[in-house]
C-alpha positions in Angstrom: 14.0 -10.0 -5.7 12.1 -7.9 -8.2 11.0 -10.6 -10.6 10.0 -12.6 -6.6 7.6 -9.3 -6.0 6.6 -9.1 -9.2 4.8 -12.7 -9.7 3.7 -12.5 -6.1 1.7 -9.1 -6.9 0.7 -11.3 -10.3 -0.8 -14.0 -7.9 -2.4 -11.5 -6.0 -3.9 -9.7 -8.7 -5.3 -13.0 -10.9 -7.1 -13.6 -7.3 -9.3 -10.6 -7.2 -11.4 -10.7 -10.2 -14.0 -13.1 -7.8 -14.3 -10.1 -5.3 -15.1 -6.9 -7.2 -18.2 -6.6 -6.2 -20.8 -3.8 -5.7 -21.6 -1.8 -2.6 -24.9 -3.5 -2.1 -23.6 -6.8 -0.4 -21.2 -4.8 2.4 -22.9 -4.4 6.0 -21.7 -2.3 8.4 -21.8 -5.8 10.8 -19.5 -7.5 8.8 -15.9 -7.9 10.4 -13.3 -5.5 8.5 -9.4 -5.6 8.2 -8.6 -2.1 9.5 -5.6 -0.2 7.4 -3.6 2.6 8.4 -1.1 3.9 5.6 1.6 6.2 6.0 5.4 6.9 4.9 8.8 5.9 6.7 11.0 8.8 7.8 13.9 8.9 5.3 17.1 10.1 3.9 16.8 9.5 0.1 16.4 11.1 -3.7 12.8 10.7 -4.2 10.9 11.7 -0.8 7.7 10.9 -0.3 5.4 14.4 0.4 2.0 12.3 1.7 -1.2 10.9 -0.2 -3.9 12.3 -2.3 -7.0 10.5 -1.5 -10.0 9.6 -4.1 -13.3 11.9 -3.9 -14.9 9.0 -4.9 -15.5 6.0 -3.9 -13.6 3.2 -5.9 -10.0 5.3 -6.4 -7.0 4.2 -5.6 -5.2 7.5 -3.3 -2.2 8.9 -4.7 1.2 8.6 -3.7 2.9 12.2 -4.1 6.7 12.0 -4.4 9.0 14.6 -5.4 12.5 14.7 -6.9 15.3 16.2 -3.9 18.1 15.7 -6.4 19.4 17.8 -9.8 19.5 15.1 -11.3 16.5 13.5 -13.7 14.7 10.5 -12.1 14.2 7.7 -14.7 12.2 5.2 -12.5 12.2 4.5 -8.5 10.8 1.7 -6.6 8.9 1.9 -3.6 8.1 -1.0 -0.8 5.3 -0.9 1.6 6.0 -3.0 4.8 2.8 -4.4 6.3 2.7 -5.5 9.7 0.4 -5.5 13.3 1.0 -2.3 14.9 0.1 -4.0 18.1 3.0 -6.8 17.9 6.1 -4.9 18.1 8.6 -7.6 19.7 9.7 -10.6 18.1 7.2 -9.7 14.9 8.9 -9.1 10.9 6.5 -7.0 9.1 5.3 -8.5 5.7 6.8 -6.6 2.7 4.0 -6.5 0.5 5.3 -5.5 -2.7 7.5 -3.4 -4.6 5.4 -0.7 -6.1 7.2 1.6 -9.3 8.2 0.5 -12.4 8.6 2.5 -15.9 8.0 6.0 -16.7 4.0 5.6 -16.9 4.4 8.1 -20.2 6.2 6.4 -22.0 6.9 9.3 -24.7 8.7 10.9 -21.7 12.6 9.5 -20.5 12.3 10.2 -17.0 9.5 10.3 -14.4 11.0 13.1 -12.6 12.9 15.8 -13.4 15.3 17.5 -11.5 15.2 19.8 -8.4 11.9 19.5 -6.7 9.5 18.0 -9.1 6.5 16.5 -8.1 4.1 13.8 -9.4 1.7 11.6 -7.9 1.1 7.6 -8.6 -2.0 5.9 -8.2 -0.5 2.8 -6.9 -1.5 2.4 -3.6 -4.6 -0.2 -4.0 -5.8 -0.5 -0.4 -6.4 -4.5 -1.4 -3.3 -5.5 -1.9 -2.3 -4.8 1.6 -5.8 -6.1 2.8 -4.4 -8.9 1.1 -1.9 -9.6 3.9 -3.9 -9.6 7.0 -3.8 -13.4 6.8 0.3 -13.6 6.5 0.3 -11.2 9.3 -2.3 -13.2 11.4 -3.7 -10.0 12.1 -7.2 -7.7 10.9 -4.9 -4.4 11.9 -2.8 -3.3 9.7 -0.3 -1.0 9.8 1.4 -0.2 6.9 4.7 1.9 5.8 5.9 2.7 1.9 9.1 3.5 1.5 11.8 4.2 -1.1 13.9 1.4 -2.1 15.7 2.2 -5.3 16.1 5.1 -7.7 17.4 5.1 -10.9 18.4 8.4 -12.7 18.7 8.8 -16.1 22.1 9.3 -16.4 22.6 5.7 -15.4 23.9 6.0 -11.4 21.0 4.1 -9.1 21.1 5.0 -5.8 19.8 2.1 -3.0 18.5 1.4 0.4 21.4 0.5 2.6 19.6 0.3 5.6 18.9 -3.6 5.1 16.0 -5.7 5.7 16.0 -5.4 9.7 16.8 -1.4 9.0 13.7 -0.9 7.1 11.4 -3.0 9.8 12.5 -0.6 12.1 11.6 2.4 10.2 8.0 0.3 9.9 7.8 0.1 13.8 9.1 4.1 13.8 6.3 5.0 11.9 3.4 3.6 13.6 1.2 5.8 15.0 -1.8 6.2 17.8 -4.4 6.1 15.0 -3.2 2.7 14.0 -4.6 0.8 16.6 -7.7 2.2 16.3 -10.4 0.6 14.1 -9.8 -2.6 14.8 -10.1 -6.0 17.7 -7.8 -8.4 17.0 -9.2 -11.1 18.7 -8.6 -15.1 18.6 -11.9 -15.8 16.6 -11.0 -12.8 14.6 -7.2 -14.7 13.2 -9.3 -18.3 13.5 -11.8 -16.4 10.7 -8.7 -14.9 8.6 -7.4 -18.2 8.0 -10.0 -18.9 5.6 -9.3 -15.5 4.1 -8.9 -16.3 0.2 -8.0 -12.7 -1.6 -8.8 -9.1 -2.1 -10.9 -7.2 -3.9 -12.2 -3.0 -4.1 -15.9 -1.9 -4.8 -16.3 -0.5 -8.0 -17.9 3.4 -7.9 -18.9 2.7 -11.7 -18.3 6.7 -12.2 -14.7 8.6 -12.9 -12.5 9.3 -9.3 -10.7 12.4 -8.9 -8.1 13.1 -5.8 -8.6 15.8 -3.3 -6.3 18.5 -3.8 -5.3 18.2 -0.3 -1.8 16.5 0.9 -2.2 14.5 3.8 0.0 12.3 6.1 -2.0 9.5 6.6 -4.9 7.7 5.6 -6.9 4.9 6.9 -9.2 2.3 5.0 -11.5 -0.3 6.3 -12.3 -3.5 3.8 -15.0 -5.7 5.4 -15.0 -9.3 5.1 -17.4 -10.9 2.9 -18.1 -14.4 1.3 -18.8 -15.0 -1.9 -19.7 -18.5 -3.2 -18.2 -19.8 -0.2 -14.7 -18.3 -0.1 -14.2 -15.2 1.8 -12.6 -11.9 0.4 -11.3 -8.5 1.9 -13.3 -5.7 0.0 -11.8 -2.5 0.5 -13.5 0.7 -1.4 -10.5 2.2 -2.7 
């Protein structure tokens, strides 16, 4: 399942060199996939506090996690489940991609330590769920991370066991009144994200810092744009 993820995210990511692209081509006309992020309500090791978002624009905004256990964290995983917030019935949310991996320092032999420690990722690139829209036939999405995995460094891994149809729930538990906002997801609007080739994010061109502030939720529009002929998602953070 990892190594599945892992080349998807690979294909995604070979995709969006064509769409980095400066600010000056976006208009404020242009048709946008509306995202809404947030975290799924769960019983787990490593709990996800809320989001850091960039000052800047061109950041990626910050997960912030922190360790409920007394044990040391050596790596955790995380999924984020993409889906329309308006099709709750009969609709599987996407899972987008498994988001984690090794101890970013990798001088250190665990990413957390024990009892309540806190750290905050920059992994949550607002184009890789943009990225989606045409799996999920949709321009609103609505998206959840949650834990999957956690491995401590004592060697015992502790694992979802809520299941595939578990965690979609959690996705549709999560959804909120802001996620329908932002967005028409109209007929010409999925005819139009068919064509829809990859993702991309506008470059700032200057360093990003996060707000100190924790928040809940965050939302991000990436307006549609076509470059050379193809069209492309290009989100700002």
């Amino acid at each position: 399942m990892r190594i599945l993820e892992a080349q998807m995210l690979r294909t995604v990511i070979a995709g969006l060199t064509a769409f980095v692209v400066a600010s000056a081509i976006l208009s404020g006309d242009n048709p946008a996939v509306a995202i809404l992020v947030t975290s799924a309500k769960q019983d787990c090791p490593v709990q996800i506090r809320g989001f850091k978002l960039p000052q800047k624009v061109g950041g990626p905004p910050l997960l912030v996690v922190h360790n409920a256990t007394e044990k040391e964290v050596r790596v955790f995983y995380v999924s984020g489940y993409v889906g329309n917030p308006r099709k709750l019935k009969g609709f599987d949310p996407q899972v987008g991609f498994i988001l984690g991996g090794e101890p970013p320092d990798s001088t250190k032999e665990s990413q957390l330590a024990p009892s309540g420690a806190e750290v905050a990722y920059g992994v949550l690139k607002s184009h890789n769920f943009a990225n989606l829209a045409k799996n999920v036939n949709s321009n609103c999405l609505h998206v959840a991370v949650l834990v999957t995995t956690v491995e401590f460094s004592d060697g015992s891994v502790w694992e979802s066991q809520a299941g595939r149809e578990a965690n979609q729930d959690l996705w549709r538990n999560s959804i909120r009144a802001e996620s329908m906002k932002g967005c028409e997801n109209s007929e010409e609007m999925e005819e139009t994200l068919k064509e829809l080739d990859s993702a991309g994010y506008r470059e700032s061109g200057m360093p990003t810092n996060a707000s100190p502030e924790l928040v809940q939720y965050y939302t991000v529009s990436c307006p549609l744009v076509k470059l050379e002929g193809r069209l492309g998602a290009v989100c700002s953070q």
